[in-house]
C-alpha positions in Angstrom: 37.9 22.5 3.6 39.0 18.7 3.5 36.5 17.5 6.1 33.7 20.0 4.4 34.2 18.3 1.1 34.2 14.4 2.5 31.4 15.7 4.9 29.3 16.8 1.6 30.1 13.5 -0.2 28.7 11.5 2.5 25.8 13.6 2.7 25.3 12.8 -0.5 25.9 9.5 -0.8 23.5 9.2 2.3 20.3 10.7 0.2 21.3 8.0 -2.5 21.3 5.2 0.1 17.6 6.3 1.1 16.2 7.3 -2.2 17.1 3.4 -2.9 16.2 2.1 1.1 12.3 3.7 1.0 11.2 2.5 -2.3 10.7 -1.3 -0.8 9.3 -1.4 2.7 10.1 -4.1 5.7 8.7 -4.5 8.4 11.3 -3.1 10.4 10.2 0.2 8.4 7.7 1.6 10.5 4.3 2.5 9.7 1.8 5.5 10.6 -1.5 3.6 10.9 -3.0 1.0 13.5 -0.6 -1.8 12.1 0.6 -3.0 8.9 -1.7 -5.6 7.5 0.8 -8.2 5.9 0.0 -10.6 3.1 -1.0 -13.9 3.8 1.3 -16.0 2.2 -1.8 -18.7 0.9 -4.8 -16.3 1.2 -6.6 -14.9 -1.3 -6.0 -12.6 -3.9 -9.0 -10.5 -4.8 -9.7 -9.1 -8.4 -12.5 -6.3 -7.8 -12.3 -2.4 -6.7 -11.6 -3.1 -3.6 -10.8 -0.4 -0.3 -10.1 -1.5 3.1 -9.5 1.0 6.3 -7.4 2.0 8.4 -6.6 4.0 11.4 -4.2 7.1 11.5 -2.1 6.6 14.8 0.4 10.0 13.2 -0.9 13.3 12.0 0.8 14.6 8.5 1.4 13.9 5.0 1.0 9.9 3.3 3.7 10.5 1.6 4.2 6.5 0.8 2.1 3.3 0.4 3.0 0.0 -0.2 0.8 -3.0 -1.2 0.5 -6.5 -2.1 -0.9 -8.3 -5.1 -0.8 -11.3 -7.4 -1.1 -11.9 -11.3 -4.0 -14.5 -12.0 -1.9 -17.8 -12.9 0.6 -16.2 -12.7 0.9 -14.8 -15.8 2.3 -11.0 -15.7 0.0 -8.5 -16.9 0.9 -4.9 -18.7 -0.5 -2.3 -16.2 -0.1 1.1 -17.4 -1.0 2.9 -14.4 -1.4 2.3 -10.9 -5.6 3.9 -9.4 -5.0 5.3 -5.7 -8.0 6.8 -4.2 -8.9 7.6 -0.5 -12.2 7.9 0.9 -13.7 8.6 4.6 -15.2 6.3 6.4 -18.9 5.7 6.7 -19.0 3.4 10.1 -23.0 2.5 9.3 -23.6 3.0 12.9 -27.3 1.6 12.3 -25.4 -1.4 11.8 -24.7 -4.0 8.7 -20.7 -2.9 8.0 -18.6 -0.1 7.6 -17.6 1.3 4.4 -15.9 3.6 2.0 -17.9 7.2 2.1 -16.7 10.8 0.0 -13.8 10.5 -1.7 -11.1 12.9 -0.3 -8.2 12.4 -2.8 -7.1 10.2 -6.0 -4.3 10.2 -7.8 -3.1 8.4 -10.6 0.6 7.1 -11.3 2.2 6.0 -13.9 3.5 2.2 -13.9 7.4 3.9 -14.2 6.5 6.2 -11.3 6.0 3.1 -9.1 8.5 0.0 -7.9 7.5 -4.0 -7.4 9.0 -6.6 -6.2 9.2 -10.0 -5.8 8.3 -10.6 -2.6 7.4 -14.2 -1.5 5.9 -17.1 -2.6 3.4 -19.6 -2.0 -0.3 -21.4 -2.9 -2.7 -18.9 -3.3 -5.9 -18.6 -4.5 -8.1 -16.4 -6.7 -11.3 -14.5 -6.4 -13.9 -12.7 -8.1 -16.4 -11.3 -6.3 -18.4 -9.6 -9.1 -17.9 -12.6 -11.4 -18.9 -15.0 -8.3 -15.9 -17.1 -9.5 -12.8 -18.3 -7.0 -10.2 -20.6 -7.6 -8.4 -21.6 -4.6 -5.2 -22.7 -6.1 -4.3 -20.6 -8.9 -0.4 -18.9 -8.6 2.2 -19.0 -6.3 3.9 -15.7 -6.6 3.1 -12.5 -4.9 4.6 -9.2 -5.3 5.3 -5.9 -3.5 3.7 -2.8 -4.9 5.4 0.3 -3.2 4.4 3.7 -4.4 6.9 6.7 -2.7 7.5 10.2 -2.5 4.2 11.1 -3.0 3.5 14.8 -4.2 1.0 16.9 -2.9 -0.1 14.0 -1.2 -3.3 13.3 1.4 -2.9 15.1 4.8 -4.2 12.4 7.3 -5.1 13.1 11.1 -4.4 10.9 13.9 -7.4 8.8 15.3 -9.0 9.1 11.7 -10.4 6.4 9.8 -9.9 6.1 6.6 -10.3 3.9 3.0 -7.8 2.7 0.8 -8.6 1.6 -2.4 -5.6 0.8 -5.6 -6.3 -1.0 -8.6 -3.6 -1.5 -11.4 -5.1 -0.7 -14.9 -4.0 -0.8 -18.7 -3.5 1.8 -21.2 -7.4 2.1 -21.5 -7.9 2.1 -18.0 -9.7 -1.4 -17.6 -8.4 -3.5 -14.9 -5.4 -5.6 -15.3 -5.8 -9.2 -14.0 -3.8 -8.4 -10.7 -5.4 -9.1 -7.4 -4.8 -7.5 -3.8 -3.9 -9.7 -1.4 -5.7 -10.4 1.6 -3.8 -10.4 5.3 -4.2 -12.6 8.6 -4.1 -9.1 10.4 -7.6 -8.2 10.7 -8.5 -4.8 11.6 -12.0 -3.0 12.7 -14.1 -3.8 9.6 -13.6 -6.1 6.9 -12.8 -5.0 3.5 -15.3 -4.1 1.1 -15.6 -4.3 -2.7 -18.0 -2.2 -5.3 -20.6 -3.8 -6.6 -20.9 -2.2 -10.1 -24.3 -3.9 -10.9 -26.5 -2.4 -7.6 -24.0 0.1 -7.3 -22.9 -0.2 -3.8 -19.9 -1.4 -1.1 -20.5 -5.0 -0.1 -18.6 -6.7 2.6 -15.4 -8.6 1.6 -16.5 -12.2 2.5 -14.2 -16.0 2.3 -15.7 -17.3 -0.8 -15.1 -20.8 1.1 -15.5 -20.1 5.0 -17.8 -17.3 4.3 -15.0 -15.1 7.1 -14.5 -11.6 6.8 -11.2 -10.7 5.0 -9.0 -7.8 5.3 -6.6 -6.4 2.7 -2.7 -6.3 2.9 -1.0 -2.9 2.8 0.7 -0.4 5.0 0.5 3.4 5.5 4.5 4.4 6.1 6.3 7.3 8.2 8.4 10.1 6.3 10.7 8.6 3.5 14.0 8.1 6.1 15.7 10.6 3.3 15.7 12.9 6.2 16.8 10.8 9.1 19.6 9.8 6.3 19.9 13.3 6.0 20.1 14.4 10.2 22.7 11.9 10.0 24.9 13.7 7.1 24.8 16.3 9.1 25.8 15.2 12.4 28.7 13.6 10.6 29.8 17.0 9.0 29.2 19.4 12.7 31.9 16.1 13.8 34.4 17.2 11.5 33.9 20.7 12.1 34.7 20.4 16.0 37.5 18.3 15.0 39.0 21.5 12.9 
């Protein structure tokens, strides 16, 4: 009953260590999609609704996803909630770019249901696409968005494409000034961002070099709870045998 007890306790204290462990994501993590696309560290970070795709290398639920973005000047914004939708991909075969398509899920969160951190730092810059404004050295912080424990979340299938799009809005739901920032690690297409004015996708260009840019994020396995959890029980079956 001894060894049941401190069995139980360490089971427990297990799910605690990985409720806290999965809410930031390292690269040592893992991911479920082609590869994570990490931030550039003095890229761009792009204020528009934006999506950028990726490929499902693991069949099942996305359960968590994890982001990067700035505050213009780095002055911190109020978000209220944090937009997550998911499209299919449209590869425009007939050529031009590939794009977001149908929208197959979206969710809102709420700003309390999500975590951030600080996550580096360095000189960045800042673009508009819509507004046709950039300013290439505007803040120097940059931050990890990680949203977790999704429920009821988007079943993916491996060697799908698929579209990412987040934007952090206020209590009114207009965009806050936070900007997603772009990655080194290029990936099948470049990004794209809405036009609201023609009402299309338009490629995600370099306001400078004119270079197609990609997106920072990643597309994570299972929360580790239940790896965690495999090993609270191989701990208690030990001091069981040891009876």
């Amino acid at each position: 009953m001894h060894n049941l007890r401190i069995a139980t306790i360490a089971v427990g204290v297990m799910v605690l260590l990985a409720g806290a462990a999965t809410a930031d994501w390292d690269p040592s993590d893992g991911h479920k999609m082609h590869f994570p696309q990490l931030p550039d560290p003095t890229g761009w970070d792009v204020w528009a609704e934006l999506a950028d795709d990726w490929l499902c290398t693991e069949t099942g639920p996305v359960t968590d996803i994890h982001t990067w973005y700035s505050w213009q000047g780095d002055v911190v914004g109020a978000p209220a909630e944090v937009e997550v939708t998911i499209y299919s991909d449209d590869p425009n075969l007939s050529g031009g770019f590939s794009r977001p398509d149908q929208v197959l899920w979206e969710r809102d969160f709420l700003i309390a249901d999500v975590s951030t951190r600080l996550y580096g730092i360095g000189l960045q810059g800042w673009y508009d696409p819509e507004g046709d404004f950039y300013e290439p050295q505007d803040h120097v912080n940059y931050y990890q968005l990680n949203i977790v424990d999704i429920i009821d979340p988007f079943e993916q299938e491996e060697g799908t494409i698929y579209w990412l799009s987040i934007m952090l809005v206020d209590d009114t739901f207009e965009p806050v000034t936070a900007g997603w920032k772009t990655s080194l690690d290029h990936f099948n297409d470049d990004a794209a961002w809405y036009d609201h004015s023609f009402g299309e996708w338009r490629e995600l260009l370099d306001p400078v070099s004119e270079e197609s840019m990609d997106l920072a994020f990643v597309i994570t396995p299972e929360p580790a709870t239940m790896s965690m959890l495999g090993l609270g029980a191989a701990v208690m079956l030990k001091r069981r045998r040891r009876k």
